[in-house]
N, C-alpha and C positions, 0 to 999 in steps of 0.2 A: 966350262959352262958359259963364260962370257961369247966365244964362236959359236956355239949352239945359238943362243940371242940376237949373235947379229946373223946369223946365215937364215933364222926364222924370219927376224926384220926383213930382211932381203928378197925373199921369196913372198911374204906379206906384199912388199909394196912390187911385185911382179903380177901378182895378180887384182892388185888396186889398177895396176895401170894398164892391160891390157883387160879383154872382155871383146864377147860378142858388139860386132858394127850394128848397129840400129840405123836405120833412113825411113824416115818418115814421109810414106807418101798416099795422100788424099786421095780417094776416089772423086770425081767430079760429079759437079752441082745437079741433084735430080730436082730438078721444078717443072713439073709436068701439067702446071694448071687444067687441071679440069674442071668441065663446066657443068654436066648432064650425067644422069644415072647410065650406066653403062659402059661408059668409054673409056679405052684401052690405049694407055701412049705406052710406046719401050722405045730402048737407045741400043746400040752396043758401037761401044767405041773402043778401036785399037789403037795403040803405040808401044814406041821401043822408049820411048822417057816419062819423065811428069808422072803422070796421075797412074800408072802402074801400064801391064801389060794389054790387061783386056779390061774393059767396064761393061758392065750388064744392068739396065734397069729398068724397072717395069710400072706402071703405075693402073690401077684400076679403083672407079668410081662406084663403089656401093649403091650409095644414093644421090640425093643431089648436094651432102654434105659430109658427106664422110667418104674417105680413099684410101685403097692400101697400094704403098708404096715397097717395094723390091731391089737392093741395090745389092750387087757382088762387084769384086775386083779379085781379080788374080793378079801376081805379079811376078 
């Protein structure tokens, strides 16, 4: 009984300590200032580090106060 306990123990802190790698990475800063009803800013930025692989972002003005903005990243 007592190696049953410790071999459970054992295997317990095998999988405390090991787990999926996490890397936390940002897509970058969408600030598309817009001024006027209509108008249409987008980005698409590539890289091999940082901010992920591809960035995609869009931004379009409703009116002259409200805007919907669009951001993807793949990595």
């Amino acid at each position: 009984m007592k190696t049953a306990k410790i071999y459970f123990a054992f295997i317990l802190f095998l999988f405390t300590q090991t787990g999926c790698i996490t890397l936390y990475k940002p897509n970058s800063i969408n600030t598309p200032l817009l001024k006027v009803q209509g108008e249409l800013k987008g980005t698409v930025g590539l890289s091999e580090s940082g901010c992920g692989l591809l960035n995609v972002q869009g931004a379009y003005a409703l009116s002259n106060h409200v805007g919907v903005l669009l951001n993807g990243m793949y990595h």
